[in-house]
TORGU-855549 format. One line per 10 residues: their letters; for each residue x, y, z of C-alpha. Coordinates in steps of 0.25 Angstrom, whole numbers. Last residue first. Example, Ala and Ser with C-alpha at 12.3 -4.5 7.8 and 13.67 -1.06 7.14 Angstrom:
2
sa> 55,-4,29  49,-18,31 .
# end
This chain:
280
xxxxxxxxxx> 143,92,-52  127,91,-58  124,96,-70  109,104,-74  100,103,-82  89,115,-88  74,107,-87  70,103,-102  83,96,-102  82,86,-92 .
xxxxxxxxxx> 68,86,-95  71,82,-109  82,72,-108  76,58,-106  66,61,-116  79,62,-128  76,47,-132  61,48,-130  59,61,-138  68,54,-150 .
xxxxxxxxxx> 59,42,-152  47,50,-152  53,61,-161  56,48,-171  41,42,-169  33,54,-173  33,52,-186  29,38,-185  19,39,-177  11,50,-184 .
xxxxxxxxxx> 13,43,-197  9,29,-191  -6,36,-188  -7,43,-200  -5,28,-204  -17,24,-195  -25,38,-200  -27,35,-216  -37,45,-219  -27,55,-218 .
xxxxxxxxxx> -17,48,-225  -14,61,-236  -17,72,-224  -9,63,-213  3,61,-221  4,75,-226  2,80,-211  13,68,-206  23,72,-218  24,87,-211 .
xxxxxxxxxx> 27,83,-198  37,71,-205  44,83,-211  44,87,-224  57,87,-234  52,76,-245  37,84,-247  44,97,-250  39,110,-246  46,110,-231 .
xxxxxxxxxx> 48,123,-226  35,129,-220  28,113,-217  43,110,-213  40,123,-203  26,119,-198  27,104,-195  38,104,-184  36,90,-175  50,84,-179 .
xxxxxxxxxx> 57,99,-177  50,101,-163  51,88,-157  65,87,-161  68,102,-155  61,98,-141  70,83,-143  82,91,-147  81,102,-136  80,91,-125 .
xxxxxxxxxx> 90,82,-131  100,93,-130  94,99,-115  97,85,-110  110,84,-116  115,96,-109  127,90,-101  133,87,-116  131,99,-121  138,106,-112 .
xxxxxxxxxx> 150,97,-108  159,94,-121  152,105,-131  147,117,-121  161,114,-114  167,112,-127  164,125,-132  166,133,-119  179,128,-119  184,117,-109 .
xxxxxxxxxx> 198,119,-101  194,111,-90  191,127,-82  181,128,-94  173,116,-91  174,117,-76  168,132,-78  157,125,-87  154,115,-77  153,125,-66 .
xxxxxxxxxx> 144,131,-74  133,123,-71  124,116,-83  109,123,-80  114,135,-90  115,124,-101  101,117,-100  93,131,-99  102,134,-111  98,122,-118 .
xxxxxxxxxx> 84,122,-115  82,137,-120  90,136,-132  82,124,-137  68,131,-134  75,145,-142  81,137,-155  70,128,-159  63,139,-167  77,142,-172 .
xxxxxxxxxx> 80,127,-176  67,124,-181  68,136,-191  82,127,-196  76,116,-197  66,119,-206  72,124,-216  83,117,-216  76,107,-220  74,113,-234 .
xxxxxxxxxx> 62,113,-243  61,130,-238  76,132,-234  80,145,-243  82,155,-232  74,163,-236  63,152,-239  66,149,-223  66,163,-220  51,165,-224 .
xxxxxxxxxx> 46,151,-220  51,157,-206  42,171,-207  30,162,-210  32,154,-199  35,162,-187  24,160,-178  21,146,-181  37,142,-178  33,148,-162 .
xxxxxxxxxx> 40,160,-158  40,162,-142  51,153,-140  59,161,-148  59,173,-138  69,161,-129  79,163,-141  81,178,-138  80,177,-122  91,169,-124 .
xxxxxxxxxx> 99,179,-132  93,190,-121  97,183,-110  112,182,-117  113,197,-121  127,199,-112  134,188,-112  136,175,-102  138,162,-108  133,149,-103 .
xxxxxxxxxx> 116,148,-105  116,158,-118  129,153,-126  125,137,-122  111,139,-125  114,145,-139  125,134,-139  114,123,-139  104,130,-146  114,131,-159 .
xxxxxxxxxx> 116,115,-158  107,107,-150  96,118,-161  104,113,-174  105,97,-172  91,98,-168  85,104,-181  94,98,-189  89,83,-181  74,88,-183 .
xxxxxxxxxx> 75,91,-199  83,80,-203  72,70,-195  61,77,-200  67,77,-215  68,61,-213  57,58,-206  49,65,-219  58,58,-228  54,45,-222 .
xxxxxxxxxx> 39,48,-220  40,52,-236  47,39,-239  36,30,-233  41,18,-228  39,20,-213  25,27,-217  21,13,-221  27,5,-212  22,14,-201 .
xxxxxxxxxx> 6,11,-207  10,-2,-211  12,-7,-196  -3,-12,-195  -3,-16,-182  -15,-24,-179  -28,-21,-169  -20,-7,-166  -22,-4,-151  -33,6,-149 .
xxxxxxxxxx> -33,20,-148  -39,24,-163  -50,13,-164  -60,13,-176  -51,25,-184  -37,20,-180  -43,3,-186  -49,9,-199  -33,16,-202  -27,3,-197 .
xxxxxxxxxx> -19,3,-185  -3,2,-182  -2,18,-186  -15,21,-175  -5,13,-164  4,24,-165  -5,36,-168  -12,31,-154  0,29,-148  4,45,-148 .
xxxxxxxxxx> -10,50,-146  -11,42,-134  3,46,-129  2,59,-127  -14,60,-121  -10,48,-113  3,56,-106  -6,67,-103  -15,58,-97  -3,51,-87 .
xxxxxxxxxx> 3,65,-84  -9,69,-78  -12,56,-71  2,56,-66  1,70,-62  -12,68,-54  -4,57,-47  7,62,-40  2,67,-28  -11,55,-26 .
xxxxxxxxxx> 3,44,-29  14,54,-19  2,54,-8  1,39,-10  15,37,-8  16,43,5  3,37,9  9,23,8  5,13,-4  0,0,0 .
# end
């Protein structure tokens, strides 16, 4: 029989259980119902959409598997998403690293700078961003859209890291320097490496963000063999709209590959979320 104490700790602890249980269904319902949905058959979703498939039909995902247009589409996502990471760890990394661990006059007001980007959603600024990428020459290109991605990405990456960076203690830096360590390798050799949960934090956010993007390759892509998987999933769903069990496999699969890479990187989100710190 279960003692008072821990009775009080069960009736304490259990509205935020229940809450976080619902909340939980109401994510992962939707989510296993497009999974099973793609096993079904298109008369079999429509009768009974929550139940357990009566066969797998595994031509739905065999199909799409082979298709070259979900291919290329993975592809260009995939190209698209690891530019735009590679470029944000990159030039927000040492953006933070100048603003969290030098002094000079105009530092809050650099910071403050990026912060303001915050405030600008990719709606908002649109037309003036198709402008400058036909300037620039980059409508049918990637670059086109990674590189827009990059600077609306810029001010929540610059923000994590720095948080991140100004938590490591300076001690560390002053026993770098005194070792004969320049500030180069330190941010290179000691730096980066301590801030790994902030890394994998900002790639993840920058990941989900790039692979979900519909509105800028929908600007910048013309071409059928450069859209994104964003894109193929509305031309796909308007040509098999009738057809909802392999809608159904489309969803899936296109979700899987952010999926896969959230649950590799979990482990370092709240760790990087909330600023770190190193113990002596």
């Amino acid at each position: 029989m279960l003692n008072p104490r821990t009775m009080q700790k069960i009736v304490k602890w259990l509205p935020q259980y229940l809450i976080a249980i619902v909340v939980a269904l109401i994510v992962v319902i939707p989510l296993v119902t497009a999974v099973l949905g793609g096993f079904k058959t298109n008369g079999e979703l429509l009768i009974s959409p929550f139940s357990l498939p009566q066969s797998f039909h595994w031509e739905n995902y065999s199909s799409i598997l082979t298709s070259s247009s979900f291919l290329g589409q993975v592809f260009n996502s995939t190209i698209i998403m690891l530019g735009t990471i590679a470029i944000i760890l990159l030039t927000a990394s040492m953006i933070a690293f100048i603003l969290a661990r030098l002094t000079f006059p105009g530092r809050d007001l650099i910071f403050n700078f990026f912060t303001i980007g915050l405030l600008f959603p990719l709606t908002v600024a649109s037309l003036p961003l198709y402008i400058a990428v036909r300037q620039l020459g980059l409508i049918d290109n990637l670059l086109g859209v990674i590189l827009p991605q990059v600077a609306f990405g810029m001010p929540i990456s610059i923000l994590i890291l720095r948080n991140f960076f100004r938590a490591i203690p300076g001690e560390l830096e002053d026993a770098a320097y005194i070792d004969g360590c320049t500030m180069n390798g330190f941010f290179w050799r000691i730096l980066l490496p301590l801030s790994t949960p902030a890394l994998a934090t900002v790639g993840v956010l920058t990941l989900v963000s790039s692979w979900n993007n519909f509105l800028l390759p929908l600007l910048v892509l013309n071409k059928e063999e450069l859209w994104t998987l964003p894109m193929g999933v509305t031309q796909f769903s308007g040509q098999y709209g009738s057809d909802w069990s392999l809608i159904m496999a489309f969803l899936t699969l296109s979700m899987v590959p952010a999926i896969l890479f959230y649950l590799l990187a979990e482990r370092y989100l709240v760790a990087g979320l909330t600023a770190g710190a190193v113990k002596g």
